[in-house]
N, C-alpha and C positions, 0 to 999 in steps of 0.2 A: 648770642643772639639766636633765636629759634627762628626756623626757616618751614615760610610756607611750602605747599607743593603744589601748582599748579598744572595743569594739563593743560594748555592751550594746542599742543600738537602743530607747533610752529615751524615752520619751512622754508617761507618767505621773509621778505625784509620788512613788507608791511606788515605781516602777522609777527616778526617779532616788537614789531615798534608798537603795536596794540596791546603785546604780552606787556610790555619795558610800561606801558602807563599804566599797568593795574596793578603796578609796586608798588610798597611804599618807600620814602625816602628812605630811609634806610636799608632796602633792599636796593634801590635803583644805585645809592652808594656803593654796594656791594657787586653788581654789578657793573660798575663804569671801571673799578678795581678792577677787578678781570678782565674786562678789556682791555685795560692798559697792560695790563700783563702778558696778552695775547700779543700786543705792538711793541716788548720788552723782547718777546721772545723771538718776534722775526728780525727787532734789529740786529739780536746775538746772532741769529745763524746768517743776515747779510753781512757782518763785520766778520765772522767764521769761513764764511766764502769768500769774500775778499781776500784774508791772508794767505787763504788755499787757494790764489790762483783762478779761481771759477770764474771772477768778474772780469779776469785779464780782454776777454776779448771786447768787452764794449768800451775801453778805453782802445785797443785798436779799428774801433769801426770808428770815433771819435776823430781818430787823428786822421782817420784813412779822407772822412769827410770834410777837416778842414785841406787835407792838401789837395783835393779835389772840387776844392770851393763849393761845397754842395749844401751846407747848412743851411736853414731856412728858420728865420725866425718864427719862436715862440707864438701860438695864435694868442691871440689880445682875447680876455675873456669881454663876454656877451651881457650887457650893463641895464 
């Protein structure tokens, strides 16, 4: 697949959601690809941190707030 080249000089999230509509499907496909791959790649390094220990502490702030009764539920989303 040959790939155009664009300049849109994009920075923002709505200038890249301007760039992302002057794709074509087949670009925009190529695109959502790499995205995912992007959400591939931070899941590897939080399952990577996990096993190293990194995330030990927010399972001790976890427990520390259930034995201090201080949980507070979840905000209900806005409908």
């Amino acid at each position: 697949m040959e790939s155009k080249s664009y300049n849109f000089g994009v920075s923002t999230v709505d200038e890249i959601k301007k760039a992302a509509g002057a794709l074509s499907v087949n670009e925009r496909e190529e695109l959502l690809s790499w995205l995912m791959d992007l959400d591939d790649d931070w899941d590897r390094q939080m399952a990577k941190d996990a096993a190293a220990g990194k995330l030990d502490f927010l399972i001790e702030e976890a427990r520390t707030a259930v034995r201090e009764e201080s949980l507070r539920d979840w905000p209900k989303p806005k409908t």
